[in-house]
TIRO-2110 file (N, C-alpha, C; in Angstrom, 1 decimal):
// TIRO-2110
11.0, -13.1, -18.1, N, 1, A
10.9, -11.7, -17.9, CA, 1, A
11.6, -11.4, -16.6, C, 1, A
11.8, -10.4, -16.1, N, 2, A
12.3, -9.6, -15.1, CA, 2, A
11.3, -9.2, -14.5, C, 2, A
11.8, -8.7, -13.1, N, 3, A
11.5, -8.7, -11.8, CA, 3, A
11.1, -6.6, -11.9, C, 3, A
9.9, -6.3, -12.1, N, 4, A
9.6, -5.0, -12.7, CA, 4, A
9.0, -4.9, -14.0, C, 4, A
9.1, -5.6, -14.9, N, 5, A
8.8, -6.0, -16.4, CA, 5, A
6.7, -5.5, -16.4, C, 5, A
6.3, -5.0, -17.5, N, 6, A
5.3, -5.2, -17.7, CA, 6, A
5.1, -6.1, -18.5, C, 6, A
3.7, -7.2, -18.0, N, 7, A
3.5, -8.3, -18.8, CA, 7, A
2.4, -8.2, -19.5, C, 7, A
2.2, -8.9, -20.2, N, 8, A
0.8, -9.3, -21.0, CA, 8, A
0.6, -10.6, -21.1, C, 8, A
-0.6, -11.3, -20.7, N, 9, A
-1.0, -12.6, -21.3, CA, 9, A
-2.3, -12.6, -21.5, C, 9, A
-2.2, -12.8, -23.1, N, 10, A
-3.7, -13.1, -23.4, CA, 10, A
-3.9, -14.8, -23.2, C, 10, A
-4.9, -15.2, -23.2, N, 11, A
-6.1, -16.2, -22.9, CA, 11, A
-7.1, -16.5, -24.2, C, 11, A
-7.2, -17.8, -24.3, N, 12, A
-8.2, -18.4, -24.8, CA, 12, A
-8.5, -19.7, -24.9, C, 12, A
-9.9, -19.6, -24.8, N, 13, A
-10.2, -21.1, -24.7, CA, 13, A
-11.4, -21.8, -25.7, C, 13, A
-11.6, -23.4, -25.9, N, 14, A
-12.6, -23.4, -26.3, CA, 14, A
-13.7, -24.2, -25.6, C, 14, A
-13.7, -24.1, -24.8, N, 15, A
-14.3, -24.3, -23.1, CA, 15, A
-14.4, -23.7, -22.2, C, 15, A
-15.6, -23.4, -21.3, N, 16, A
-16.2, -22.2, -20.2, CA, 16, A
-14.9, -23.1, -19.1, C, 16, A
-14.4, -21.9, -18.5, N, 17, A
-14.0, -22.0, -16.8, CA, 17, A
-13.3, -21.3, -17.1, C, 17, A
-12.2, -21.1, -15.7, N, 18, A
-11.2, -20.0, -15.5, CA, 18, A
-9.7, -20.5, -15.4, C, 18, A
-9.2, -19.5, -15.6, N, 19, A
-7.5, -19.8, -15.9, CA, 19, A
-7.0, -18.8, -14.6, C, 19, A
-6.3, -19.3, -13.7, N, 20, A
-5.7, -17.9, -12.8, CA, 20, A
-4.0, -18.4, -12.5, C, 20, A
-3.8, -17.1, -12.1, N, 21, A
-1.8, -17.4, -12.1, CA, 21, A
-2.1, -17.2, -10.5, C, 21, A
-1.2, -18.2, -10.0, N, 22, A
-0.5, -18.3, -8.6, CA, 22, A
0.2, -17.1, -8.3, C, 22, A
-0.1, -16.7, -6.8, N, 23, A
0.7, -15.7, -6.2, CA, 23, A
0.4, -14.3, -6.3, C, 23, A
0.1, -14.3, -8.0, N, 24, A
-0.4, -12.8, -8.7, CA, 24, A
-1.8, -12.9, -8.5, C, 24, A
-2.8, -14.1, -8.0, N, 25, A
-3.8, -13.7, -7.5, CA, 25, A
-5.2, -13.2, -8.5, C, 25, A
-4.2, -13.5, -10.0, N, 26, A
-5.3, -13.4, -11.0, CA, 26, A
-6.2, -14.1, -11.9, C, 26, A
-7.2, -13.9, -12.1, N, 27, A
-8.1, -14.9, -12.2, CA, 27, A
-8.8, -14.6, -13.8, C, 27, A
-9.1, -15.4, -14.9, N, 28, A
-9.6, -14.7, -15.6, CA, 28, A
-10.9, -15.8, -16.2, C, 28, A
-12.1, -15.7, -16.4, N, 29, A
-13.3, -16.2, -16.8, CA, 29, A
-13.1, -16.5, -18.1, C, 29, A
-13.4, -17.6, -18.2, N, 30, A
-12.9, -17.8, -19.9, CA, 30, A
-14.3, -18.0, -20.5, C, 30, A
-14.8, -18.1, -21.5, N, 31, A
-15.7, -18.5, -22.9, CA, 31, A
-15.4, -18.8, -23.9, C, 31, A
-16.0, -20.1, -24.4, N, 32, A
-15.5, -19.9, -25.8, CA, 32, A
-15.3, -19.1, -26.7, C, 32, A
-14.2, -18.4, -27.3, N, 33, A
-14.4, -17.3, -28.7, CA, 33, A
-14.5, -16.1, -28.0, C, 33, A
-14.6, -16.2, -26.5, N, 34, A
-14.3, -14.5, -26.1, CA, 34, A
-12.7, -14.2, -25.0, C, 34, A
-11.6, -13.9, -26.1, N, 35, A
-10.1, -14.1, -25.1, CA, 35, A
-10.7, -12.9, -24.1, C, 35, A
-9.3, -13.1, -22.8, N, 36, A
-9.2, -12.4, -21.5, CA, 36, A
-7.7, -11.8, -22.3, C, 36, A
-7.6, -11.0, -20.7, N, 37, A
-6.4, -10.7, -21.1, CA, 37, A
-5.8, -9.7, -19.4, C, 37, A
-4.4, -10.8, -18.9, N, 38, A
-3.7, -10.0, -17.6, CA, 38, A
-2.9, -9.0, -18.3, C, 38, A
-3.2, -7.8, -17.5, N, 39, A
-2.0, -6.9, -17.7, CA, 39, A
-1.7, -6.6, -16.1, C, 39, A
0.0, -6.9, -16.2, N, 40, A
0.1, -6.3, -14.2, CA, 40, A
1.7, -6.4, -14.7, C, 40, A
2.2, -5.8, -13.4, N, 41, A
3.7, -5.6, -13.0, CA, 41, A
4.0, -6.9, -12.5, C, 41, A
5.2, -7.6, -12.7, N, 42, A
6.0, -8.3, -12.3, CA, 42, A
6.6, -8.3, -11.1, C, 42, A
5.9, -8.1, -9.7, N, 43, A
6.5, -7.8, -8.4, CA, 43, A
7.1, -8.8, -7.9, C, 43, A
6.7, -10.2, -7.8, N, 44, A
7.3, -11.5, -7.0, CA, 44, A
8.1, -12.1, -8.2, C, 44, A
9.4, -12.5, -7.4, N, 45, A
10.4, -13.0, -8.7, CA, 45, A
9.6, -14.6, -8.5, C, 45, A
10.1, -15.6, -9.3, N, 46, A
10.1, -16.7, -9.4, CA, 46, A
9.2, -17.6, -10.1, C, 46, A
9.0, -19.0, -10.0, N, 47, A
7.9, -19.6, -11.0, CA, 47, A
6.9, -19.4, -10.4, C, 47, A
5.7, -19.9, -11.0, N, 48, A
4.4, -19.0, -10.5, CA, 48, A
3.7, -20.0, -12.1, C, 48, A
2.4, -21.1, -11.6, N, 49, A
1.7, -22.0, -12.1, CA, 49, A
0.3, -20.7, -12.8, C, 49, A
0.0, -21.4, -13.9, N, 50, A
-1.2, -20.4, -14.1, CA, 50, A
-2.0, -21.9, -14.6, C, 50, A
-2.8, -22.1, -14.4, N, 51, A
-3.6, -23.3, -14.4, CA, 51, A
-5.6, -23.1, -14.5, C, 51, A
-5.5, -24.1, -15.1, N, 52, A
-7.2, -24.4, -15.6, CA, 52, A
-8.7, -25.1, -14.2, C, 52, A
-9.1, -24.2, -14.8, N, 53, A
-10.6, -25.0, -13.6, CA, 53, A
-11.9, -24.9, -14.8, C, 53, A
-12.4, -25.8, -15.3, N, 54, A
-13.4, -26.1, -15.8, CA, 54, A
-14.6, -25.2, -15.2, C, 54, A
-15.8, -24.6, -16.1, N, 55, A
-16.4, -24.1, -15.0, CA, 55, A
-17.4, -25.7, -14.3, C, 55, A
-17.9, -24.9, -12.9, N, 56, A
-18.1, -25.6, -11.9, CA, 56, A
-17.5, -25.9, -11.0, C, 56, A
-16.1, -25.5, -11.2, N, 57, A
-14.4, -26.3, -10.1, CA, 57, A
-14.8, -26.2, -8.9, C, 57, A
-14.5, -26.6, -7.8, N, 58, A
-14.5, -26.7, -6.6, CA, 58, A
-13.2, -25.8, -6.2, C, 58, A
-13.5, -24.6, -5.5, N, 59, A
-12.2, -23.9, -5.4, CA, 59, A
-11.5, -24.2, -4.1, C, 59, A
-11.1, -25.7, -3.7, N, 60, A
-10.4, -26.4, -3.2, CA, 60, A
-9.3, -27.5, -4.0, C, 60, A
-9.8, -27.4, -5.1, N, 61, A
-9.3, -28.5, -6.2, CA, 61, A
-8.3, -27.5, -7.1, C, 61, A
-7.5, -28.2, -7.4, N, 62, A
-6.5, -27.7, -8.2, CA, 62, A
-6.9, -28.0, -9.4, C, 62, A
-6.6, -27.3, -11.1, N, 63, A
-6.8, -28.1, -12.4, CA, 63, A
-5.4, -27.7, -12.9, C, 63, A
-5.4, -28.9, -14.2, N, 64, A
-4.3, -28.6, -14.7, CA, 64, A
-3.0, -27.6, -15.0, C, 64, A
-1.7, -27.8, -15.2, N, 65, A
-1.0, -26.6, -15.2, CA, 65, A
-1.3, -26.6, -16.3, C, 65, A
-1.2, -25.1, -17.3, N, 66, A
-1.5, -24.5, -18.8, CA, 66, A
0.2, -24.4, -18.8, C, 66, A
0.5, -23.7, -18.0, N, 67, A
2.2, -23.0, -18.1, CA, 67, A
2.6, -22.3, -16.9, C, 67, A
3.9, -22.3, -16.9, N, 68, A
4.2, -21.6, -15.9, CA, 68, A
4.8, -20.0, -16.7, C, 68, A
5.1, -19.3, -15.4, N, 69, A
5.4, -17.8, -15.4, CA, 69, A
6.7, -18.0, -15.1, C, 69, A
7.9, -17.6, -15.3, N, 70, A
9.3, -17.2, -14.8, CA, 70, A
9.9, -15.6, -14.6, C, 70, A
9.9, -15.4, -13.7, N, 71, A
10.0, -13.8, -13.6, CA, 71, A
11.2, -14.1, -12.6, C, 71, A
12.4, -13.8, -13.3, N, 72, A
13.7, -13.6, -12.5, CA, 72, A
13.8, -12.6, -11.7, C, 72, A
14.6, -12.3, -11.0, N, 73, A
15.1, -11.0, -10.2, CA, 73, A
15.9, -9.7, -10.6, C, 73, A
15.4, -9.0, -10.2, N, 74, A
16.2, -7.6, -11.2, CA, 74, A
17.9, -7.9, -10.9, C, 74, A
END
């Protein structure tokens, strides 16, 4: 995407914890069988980790990457 772009990502899991994207500062609570869903503007160009925390995580601990975000520059 581009740098301005409206995005959407939905979410789902089949395991309780959270999924949040770097930078964008968003966070989404997962359940099994019930998706989330970000909607936001594309402000910060660049890659940007959206990554898994089991629930319980230690919000000092990193969990796996799911995927990254690429949002180029206008």
């Amino acid at each position: 995407m581009t740098q301005g772009d409206t995005v959407v990502v939905r979410l789902t899991s089949d395991k309780a914890g959270e999924a949040h994207l770097h930078a964008y500062r968003l966070t989404a609570r997962l359940s099994p069988g019930a998706p989330a869903q970000w909607r936001f503007v594309a402000k910060a160009s660049g890659r940007f980790r959206i990554e898994w925390h089991a629930q319980g995580w230690l919000s000092r601990t990193h969990g796996p990457v799911l995927a990254t975000l690429d949002v180029m520059p206008e």
